[in-house]
C-alpha positions in Angstrom: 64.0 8.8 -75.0 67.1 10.4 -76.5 69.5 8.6 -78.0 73.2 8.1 -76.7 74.6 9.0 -80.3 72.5 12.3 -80.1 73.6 13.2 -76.1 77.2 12.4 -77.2 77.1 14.9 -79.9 74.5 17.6 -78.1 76.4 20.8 -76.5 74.6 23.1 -74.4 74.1 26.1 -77.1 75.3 29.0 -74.5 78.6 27.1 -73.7 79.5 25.7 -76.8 81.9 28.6 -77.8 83.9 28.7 -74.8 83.9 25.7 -73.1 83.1 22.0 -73.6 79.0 22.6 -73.0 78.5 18.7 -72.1 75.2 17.8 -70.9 74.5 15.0 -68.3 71.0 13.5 -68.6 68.6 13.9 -65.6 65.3 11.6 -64.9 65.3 10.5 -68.2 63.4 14.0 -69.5 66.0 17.2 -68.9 70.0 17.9 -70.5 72.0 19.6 -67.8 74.9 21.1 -68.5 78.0 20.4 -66.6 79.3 24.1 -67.4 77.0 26.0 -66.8 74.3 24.4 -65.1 71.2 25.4 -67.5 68.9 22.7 -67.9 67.2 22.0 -71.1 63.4 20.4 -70.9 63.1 17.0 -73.1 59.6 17.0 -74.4 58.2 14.3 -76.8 61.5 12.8 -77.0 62.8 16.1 -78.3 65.6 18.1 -76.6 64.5 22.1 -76.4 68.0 23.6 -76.6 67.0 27.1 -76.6 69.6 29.4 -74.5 65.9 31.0 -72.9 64.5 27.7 -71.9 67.7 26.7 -70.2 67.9 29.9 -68.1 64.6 29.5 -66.5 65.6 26.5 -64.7 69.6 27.4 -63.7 68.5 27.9 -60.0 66.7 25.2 -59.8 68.6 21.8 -58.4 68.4 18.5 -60.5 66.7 17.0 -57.7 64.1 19.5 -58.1 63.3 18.9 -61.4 59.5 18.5 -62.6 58.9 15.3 -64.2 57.3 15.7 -66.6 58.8 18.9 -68.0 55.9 21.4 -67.9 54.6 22.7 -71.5 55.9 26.1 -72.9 
């Protein structure tokens, strides 16, 4: 599980420059960000904040979520 010192400090990587790029924490294994809406996969305890990953699963709802994330 993440950390709440780490999700405090995390930013979603395509918001960061503009915006406030905070992420909410979903099922315990994805980041969402509240700006945007990308969704970054957790995997082994491990956040995958690439810009890519997070794009695949913008259209996607959080309810929709796999659990867990599938493998790259």
């Amino acid at each position: 599980m993440v950390s709440q010192e780490l999700l405090e400090i995390l930013r979603c990587p395509a918001c960061v420059r503009e915006k406030d790029g905070l992420l909410t924490m979903v099922k315990d294994t994805w980041l969402v960000c509240q700006d945007c809406g990308r969704k970054y996969p957790i995997v082994d305890d491990i956040p995958v904040m690439l810009i890519d990953e997070g794009d695949k699963w913008v259209a996607t709802g959080a309810e929709a979520l796999p659990v867990p994330p599938p493998a790259r």
